[in-house]
Every structure is written in structure tokens, then in C-alpha cells.
C-alpha positions as CSV (number, residue, x, y, z in Angstrom):
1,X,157.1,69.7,107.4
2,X,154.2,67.4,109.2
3,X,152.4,65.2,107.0
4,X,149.2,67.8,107.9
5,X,151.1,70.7,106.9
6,X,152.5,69.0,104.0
7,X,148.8,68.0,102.5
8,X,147.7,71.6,103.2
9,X,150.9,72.9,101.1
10,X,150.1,70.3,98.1
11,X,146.3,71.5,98.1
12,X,147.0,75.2,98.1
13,X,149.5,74.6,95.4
14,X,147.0,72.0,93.3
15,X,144.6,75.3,92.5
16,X,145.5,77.0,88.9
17,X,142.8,79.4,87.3
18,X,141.5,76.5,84.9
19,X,139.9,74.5,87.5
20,X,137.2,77.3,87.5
21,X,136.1,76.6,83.5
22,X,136.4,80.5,82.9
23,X,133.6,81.0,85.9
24,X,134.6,84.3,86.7
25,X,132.3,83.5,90.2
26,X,134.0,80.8,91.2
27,X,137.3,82.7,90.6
28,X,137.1,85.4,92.6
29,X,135.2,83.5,95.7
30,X,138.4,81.2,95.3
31,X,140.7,84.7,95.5
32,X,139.1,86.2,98.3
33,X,138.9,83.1,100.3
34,X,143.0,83.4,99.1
35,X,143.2,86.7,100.6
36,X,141.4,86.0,103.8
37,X,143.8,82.5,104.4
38,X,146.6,84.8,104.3
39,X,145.4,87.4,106.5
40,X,145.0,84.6,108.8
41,X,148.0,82.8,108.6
42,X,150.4,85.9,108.7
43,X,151.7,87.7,111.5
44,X,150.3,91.2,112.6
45,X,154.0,92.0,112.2
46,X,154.3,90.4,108.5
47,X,150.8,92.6,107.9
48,X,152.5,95.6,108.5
49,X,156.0,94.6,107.3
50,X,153.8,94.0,103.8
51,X,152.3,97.9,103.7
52,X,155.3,99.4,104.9
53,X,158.1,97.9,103.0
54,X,156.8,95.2,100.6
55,X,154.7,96.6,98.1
56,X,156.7,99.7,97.0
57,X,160.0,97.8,96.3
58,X,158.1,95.1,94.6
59,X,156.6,98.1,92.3
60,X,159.5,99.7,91.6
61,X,161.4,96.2,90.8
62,X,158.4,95.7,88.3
63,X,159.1,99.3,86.9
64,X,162.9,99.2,86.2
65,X,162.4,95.5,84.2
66,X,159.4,97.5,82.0
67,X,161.7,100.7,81.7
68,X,164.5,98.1,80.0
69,X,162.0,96.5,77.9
70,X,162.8,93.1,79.6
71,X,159.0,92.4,79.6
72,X,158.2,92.9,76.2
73,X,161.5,91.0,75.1
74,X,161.1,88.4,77.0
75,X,157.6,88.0,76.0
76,X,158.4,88.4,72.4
77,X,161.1,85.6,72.5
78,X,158.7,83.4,73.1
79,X,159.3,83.1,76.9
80,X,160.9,79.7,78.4
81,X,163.6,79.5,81.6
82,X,166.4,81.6,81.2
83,X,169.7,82.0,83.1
84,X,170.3,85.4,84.6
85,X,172.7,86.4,81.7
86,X,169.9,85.5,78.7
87,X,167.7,88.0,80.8
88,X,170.6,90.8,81.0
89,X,170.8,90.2,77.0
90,X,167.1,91.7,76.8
91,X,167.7,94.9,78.3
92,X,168.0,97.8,76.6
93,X,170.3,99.7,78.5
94,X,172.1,96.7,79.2
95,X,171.2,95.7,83.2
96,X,174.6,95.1,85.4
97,X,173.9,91.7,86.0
98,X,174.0,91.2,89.8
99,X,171.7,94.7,90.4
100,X,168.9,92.7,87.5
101,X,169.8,89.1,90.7
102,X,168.8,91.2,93.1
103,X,165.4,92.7,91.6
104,X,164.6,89.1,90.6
105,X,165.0,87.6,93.6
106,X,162.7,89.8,94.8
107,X,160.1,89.0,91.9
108,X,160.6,85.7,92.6
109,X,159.6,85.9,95.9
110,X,156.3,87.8,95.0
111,X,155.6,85.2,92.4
112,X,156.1,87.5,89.6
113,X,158.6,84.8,87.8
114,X,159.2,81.6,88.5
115,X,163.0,80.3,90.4
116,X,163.8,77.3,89.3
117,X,167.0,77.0,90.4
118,X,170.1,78.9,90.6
119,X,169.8,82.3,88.5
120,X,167.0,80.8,86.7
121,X,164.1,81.8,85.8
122,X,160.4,81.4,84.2
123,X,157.4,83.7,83.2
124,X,154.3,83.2,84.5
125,X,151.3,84.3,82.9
126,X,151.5,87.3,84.9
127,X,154.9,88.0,83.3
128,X,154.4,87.1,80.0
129,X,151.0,89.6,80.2
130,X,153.0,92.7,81.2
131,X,155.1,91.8,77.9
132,X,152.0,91.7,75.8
133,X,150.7,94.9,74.4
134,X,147.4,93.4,73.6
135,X,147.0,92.6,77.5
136,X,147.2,96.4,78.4
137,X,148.7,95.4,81.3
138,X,152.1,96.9,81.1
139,X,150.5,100.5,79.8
140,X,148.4,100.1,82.7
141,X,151.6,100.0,85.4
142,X,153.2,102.8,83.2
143,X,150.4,105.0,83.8
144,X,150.3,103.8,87.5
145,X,154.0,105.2,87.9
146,X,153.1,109.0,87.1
147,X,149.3,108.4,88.9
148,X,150.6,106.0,92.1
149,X,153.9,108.6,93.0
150,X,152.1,111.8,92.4
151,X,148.3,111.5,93.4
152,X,147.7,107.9,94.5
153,X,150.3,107.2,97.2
154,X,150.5,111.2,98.2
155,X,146.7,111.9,98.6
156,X,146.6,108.2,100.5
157,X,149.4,109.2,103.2
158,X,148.0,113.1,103.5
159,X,144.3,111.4,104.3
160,X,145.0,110.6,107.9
161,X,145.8,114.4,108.3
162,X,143.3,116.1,106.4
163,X,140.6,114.2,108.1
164,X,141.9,115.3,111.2
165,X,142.1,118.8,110.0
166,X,138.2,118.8,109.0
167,X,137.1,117.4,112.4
168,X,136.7,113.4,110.8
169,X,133.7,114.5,109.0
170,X,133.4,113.3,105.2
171,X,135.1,114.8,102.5
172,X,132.3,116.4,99.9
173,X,134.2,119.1,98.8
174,X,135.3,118.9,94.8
175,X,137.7,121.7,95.0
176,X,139.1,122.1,98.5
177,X,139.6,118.9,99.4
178,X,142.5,116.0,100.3
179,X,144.4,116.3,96.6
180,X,144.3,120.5,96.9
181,X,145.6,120.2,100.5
182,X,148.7,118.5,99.0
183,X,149.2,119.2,95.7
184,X,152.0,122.0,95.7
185,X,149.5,124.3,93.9
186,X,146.5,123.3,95.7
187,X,144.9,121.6,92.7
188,X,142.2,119.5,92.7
189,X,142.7,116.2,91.1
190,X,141.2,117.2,87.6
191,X,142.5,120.7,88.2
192,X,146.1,118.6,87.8
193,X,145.4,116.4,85.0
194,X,144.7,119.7,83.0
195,X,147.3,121.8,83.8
196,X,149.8,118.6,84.0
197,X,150.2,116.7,80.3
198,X,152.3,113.6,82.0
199,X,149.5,113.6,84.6
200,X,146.9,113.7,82.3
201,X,148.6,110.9,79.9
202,X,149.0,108.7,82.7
203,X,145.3,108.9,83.8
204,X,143.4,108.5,80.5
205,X,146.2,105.3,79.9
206,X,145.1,104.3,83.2
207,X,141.6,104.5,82.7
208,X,141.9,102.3,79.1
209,X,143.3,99.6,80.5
210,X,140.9,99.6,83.5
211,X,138.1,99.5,81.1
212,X,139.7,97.0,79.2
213,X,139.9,94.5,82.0
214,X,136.3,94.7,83.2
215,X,133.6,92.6,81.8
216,X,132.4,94.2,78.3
217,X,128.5,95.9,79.4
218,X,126.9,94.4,76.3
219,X,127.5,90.8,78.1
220,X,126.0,92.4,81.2
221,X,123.1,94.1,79.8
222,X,121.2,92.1,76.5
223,X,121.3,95.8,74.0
224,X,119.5,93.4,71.7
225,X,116.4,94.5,73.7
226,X,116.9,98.0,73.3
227,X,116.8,97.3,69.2
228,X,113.3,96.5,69.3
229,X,111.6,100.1,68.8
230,X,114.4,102.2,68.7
231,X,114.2,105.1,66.2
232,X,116.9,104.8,64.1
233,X,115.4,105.7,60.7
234,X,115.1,109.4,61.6
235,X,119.1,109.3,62.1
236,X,118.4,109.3,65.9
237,X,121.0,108.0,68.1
238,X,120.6,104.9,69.6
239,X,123.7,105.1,72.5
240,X,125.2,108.2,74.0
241,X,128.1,107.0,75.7
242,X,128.9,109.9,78.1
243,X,132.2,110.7,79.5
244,X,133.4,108.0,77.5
245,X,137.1,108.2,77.5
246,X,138.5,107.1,74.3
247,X,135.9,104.8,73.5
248,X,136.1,101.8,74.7
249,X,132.5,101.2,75.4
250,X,131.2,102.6,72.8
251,X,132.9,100.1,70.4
252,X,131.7,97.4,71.8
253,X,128.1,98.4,70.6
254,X,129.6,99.0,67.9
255,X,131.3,95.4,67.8
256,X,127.7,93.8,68.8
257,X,125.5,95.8,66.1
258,X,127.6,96.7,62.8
259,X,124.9,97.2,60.8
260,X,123.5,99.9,63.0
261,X,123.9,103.5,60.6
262,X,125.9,105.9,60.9
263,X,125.5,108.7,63.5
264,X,123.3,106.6,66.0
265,X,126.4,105.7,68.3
266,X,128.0,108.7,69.9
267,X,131.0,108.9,72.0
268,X,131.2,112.0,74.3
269,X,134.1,113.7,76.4
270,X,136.4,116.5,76.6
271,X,138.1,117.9,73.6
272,X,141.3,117.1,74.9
273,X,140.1,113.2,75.6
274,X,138.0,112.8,72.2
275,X,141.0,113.6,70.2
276,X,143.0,110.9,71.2
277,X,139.9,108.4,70.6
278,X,140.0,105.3,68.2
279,X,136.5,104.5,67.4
280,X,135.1,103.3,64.1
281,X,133.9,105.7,61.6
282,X,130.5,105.0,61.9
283,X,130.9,106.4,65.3
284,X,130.4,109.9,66.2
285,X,133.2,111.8,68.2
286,X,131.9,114.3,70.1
287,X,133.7,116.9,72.7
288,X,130.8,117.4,75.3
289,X,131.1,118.7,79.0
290,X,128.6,116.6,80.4
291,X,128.0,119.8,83.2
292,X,126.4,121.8,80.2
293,X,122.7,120.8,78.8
294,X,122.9,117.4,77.0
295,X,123.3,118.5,73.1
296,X,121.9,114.6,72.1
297,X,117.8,115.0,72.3
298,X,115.8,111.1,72.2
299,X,119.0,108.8,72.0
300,X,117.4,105.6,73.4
301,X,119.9,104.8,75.8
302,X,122.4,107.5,77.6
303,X,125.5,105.0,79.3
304,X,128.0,106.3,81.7
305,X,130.5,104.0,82.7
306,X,132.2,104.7,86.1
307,X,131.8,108.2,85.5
308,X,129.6,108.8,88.5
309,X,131.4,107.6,91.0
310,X,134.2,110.9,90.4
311,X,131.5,113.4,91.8
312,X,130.4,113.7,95.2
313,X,125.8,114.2,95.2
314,X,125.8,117.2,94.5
315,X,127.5,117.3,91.1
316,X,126.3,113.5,90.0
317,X,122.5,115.5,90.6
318,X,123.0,118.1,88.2
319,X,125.0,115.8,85.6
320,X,122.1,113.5,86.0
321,X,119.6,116.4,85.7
322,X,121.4,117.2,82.3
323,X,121.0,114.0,80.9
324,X,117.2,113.9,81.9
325,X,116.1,117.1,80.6
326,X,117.5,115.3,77.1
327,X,115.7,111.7,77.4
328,X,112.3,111.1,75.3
329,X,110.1,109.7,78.9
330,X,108.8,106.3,77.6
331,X,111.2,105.9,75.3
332,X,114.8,106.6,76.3
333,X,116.8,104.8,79.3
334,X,119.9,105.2,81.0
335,X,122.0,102.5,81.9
336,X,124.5,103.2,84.7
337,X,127.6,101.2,84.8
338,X,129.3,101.2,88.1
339,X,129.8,100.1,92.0
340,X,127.1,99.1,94.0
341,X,128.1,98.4,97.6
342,X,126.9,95.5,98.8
343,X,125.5,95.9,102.6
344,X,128.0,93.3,103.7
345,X,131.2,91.6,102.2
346,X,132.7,94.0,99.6
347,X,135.3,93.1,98.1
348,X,139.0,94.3,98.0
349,X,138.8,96.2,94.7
350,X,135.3,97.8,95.8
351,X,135.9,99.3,98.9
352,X,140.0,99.9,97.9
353,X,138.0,102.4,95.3
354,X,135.2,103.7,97.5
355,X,138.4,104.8,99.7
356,X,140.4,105.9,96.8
357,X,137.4,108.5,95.6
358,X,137.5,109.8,98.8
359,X,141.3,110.4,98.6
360,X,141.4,111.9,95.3
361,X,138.4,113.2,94.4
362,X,136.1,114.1,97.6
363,X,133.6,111.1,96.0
364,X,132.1,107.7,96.6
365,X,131.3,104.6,95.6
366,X,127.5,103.9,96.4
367,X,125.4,101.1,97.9
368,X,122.0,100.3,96.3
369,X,120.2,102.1,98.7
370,X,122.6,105.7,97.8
371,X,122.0,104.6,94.0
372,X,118.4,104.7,94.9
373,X,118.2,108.0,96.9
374,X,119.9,110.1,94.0
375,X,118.3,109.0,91.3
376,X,115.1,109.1,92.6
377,X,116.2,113.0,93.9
378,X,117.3,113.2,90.1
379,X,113.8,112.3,88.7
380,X,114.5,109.0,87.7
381,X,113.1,105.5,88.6
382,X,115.2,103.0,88.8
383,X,114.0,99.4,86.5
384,X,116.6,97.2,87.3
385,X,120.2,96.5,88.2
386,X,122.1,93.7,86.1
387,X,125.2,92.0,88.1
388,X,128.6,92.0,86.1
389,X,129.9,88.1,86.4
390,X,133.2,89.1,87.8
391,X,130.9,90.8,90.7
392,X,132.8,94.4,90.6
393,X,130.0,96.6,89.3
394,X,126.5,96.3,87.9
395,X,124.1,98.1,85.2
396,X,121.7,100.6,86.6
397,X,118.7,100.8,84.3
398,X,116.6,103.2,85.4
399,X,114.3,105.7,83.3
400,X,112.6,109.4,83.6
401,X,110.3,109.0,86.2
């Protein structure tokens, strides 16, 4: 290598996340500027070589080694180089060792482990996450395999044809849309997660360790504020978390404000989702079709976290409409937690999911000024909008207009 090309390599390679002091900011400008460095320095041909061939191999390498519980062995062992035979040793059935050279060489090369010589091999952080169960990152690629093979990847390569076959116009549709036109019985995605328990499993996994990853709202939005004149005496409820999964959200209210009684935090969802939920006691667990009139009257604050992002205007009006008709004007808010598009310059995640909704679910993510136009059209006004540090999604306060 040239002395130039030699300085660039030993700067690229100098960066490691603790340079950034856990700015989550600074972070991801540093990972996009990544991502647009090697967008310039590949090939056209390497960019397509990566979608075509790349990514599913590298997957399905990650897959098998979670299947065999190398991961979580690995991890448990306390991590540390190993030879290729020490790595055949944690898999459970036992991997033929040249077939576990090959799907490490390949791992290798996506900077999954670490080579450091000749059949051996280090964790990286990555690595030793997908071996952690408190990381939720190996559930999360678990559920991916049942969501990526059967909805994911097969709505994404039937998209190019169904927007040919509605004339390029955009998908709005919730029931005849991209995932009915190739789902074998022409189910919409929800329409599969109910009548498909693997499906189903795989999603609401999915969607924990999702949640899990993103910033918790309580550091985005200060719910000390909403304490000062809440109701709480009268046994009102003081957060309505709707569609909210298994509870994730909700407990970190909880977490914030233990001393808030029992009955004032309410978790909503389908029956099917609010069985599985692990929430405190104090919490209330409550099956709730957020379609149907709002059952909680005067909570101070309704949230819905990246629940309005699944429904195309139409739906998102009358879900909003609901959730109005319940709300004390004056006195109760809602708090919004999702996308908002920036006019320029979203990021990879933001506009892979404002894609992705189209795909799946006939829906979008929304810029400020489409936040703006359906609230307002849902009688609401919004207050304020509170960026999430890791820049992904903000809180939409708005109120009854």
C-alpha cells in the first residue's frame, strides 16, 4: 500500500464506539458518514454483488451458529480466541468441522468474529451480544428468520410487480394489498400473524427486541411534568399505553414513578398479545382493540409507540378519533412515539421502514408536515415534538384541539 493509502487504512481502523463518550449523535453521524464512504469506495458491481448474494448467506451463516447454540456457549464461556475445534465443541448437534471453516470464514469477512490467524478466532461485541440473552439480540434474529423468509424478503421481491400491476400508484389499501397479492391465501399481513402462531411468535419477539433497542420515551419526554396535576387520587389512570405489545413501555413508567398506585398505568392490546405480557402488578393488563371506543375515560396521557405507522390515513384517523372522544380537553395529552421524516437526509433505518410499511402493510412513515395534516384532520393540535438522541423517532405531544 502507498503511504496515503496506508494512513487512510490506520485512521478508519483507529475509530471504536468509545471515542464518542456514549453520544449517541455523534455515533450515528460517524455511521452514516461510514455508510456513505463505502458507497463511494465500492464498485457499482460490488453494490449489487452485496444485495444479490451477500447479505442472505451472511444471514443464514449467522442462523445455523444460533440454531447450534454456538452463540450463547461461546458467550457463556466467557469468550476469548478459540481454534476452530474449541468452537466445534460448543455445538450442540456437534458441527462437522470444515462445514462450521467455511461459515466462519465467511463471518470473518463480514466482521462478525474476529480471524486472527489460522482457524482462529475472536468475538466481537457484536458476537458476544447475539450470545447474551439480556441483549435481545439473538431473539431478535430468531424472530427475523420466520418474519425475513415469509413476509419480509417475499413482500420486498413481489413489490416491483404489484406496483406495476396498480399502475405505480401508492399502496393504501389495508387488505388487498402487496402481502395479500403473495401470501398463498391472500392474507393481509395481520390477517397472517392471526391465523399463523410461528408467524405471530416471530413478530411480537420481533417487535420486543426492537423496542428494547430504542431509546426508553421517559428519557425523551420529562413524565415528571405530567405529575404535576394529574388526578390520581380518584384511581384515574395516569398512562394508557395503547397497542402496547407486551409492555415494554409501559414499565418504564413504571420503572421512573414506583410510587405511582395501583390501576393508574394501563397496558392495552389484543387478548392474544396481553397474555403473554410481563408487567408489574401494579400495572393494569388490558385486552383492548384500539378500532372500538377507548374504554379508559381522563387518563392524562394516551402513548402509542410505533403503532401508527402500521395504518395507512384512513385507519390512523379513526384510531385517533377513538382515543380523542376519551381524553378530558385541558387536561389529558397524547404523546406519539414514532418516525418523523425529515425533509432531507433520512437515514438508513428511517426510510428502510417507511419502504418496509409500504411492503407489508400498505402504510407509511410520516414527515412533520403528514403528522401535522392528520392530526389536525383528527381534532388535535399538535404542542410539540421531542427528538429521540439516537435521532430515529421523536415524541408527538399534541392535545384535543
Amino acid at each position: 500500500m502507498t503511504s496515503q493509502t496506508e494512513q487512510i487504512v490506520a485512521a478508519l481502523d483507529a475509530v471504536h464506539p468509545e471515542a464518542f463518550g456514549g453520544n449517541e449523535v455523534e455515533r450515528l453521524q460517524v455511521r452514516a458518514a461510514a455508510r456513505r464512504l463505502l458507497a463511494r469506495v465500492e464498485s457499482p458491481y460490488e453494490r449489487a454483488w452485496g444485495f444479490c448474494f451477500e447479505h442472505p448467506v451472511a444471514f443464514a451463516a449467522l442462523q445455523t451458529c444460533i440454531d447450534v447454540g454456538l452463540w450463547k456457549a461461546w458467550t457463556i464461556s466467557g469468550g476469548g480466541e478459540k481454534n476452530i475445534d474449541e468452537l466445534v465443541k460448543f455445538t450442540q448437534p456437534a458441527v462437522e468441522t470444515n462445514l462450521l471453516r467455511r461459515l466462519f470464514r465467511l463471518l470473518a469477512a463480514f466482521n462478525v468474529v474476529e480471524e486472527t490467524g489460522q482457524d482462529n478466532f475472536k468475538p466481537t461485541p457484536f458476537s458476544l451480544a447475539i450470545g447474551d440473552d439480556s441483549t435481545k439480540v439473538r431473539a431478535s434474529l430468531q424472530a427475523a428468520l420466520v418474519a425475513l423468509t415469509n413476509q419480509y424478503i417475499l413482500c420486498g421481491h413481489n413489490l416491483p410487480k404489484y406496483l406495476a400491476k396498480i399502475n405505480y400508484t401508492e399502496p393504501t389499501d389495508i387488505s388487498v394489498n402487496n402481502h395479500s397479492d403473495c401470501d398463498p391465501d391472500g392474507l393481509n399481513f395481520f390477517g397472517r400473524l392471526q391465523d399463523s402462531p410461528s408467524y405471530f411468535k416471530a413478530f411480537t419477539g420481533h417487535m420486543e427486541a426492537w423496542t428494547a433497542w430504542k431509546t426508553p420515551w421517559t428519557k425523551v419526554y420529562d413524565t415528571n411534568e405530567l405529575l404535576e396535576g394529574a388526578k390520581l387520587d380518584d384511581g384515574s389512570a395516569f398512562v394508557v399505553d395503547v397497542g402496547g405489545n407486551t409492555g415494554i413501555d409501559i414499565s418504564h413508567v413504571h420503572k421512573k414513578h414506583p410510587e405511582l398506585p395501583a390501576g393508574s398505568l394501563v397496558l392495552q392490546d389484543l387478548p392474544e398479545i396481553i397474555v403473554n405480557a410481563q408487567i408489574d402488578k401494579k400495572v393494569t393488563a388490558m385486552a383492548h382493540d384500539f378500532f372500538l371506543p377507548q374504554p379508559v375515560r381522563g387518563s392524562r396521557v394516551y402513548f402509542m409507540h410505533a403503532v401508527l405507522h402500521d395504518w395507512p390515513d384512513a385507519k390512523a384517523k379513526q384510531l385517533l378519533e377513538n382515543t380523542k372522544d376519551a381524553m378530558t380537553e385541558g387536561y389529558s395529552k397524547l404523546l406519539i412515539y414514532d418516525i418523523v421524516l425529515p425533509p432531507t437526509g433520512a437515514s438508513i433505518s428511517q426510510s428502510t421502514m417507511d419502504v418496509n410499511m409500504m411492503s407489508l402493510l400498505s402504510a407509511s412513515e410520516r414527515t412533520q408536515e403528514a403528522w401535522e395534516s392528520l392530526l389536525t384532520d383528527s381534532g388535535f393540535k399538535i404542542v410539540n415534538f421531542w427528538p429521540d438522541p439516537q435521532q430515529y423517532e421523536m415524541i408527538i405531544e399534541a392535545e384535543v384541539a
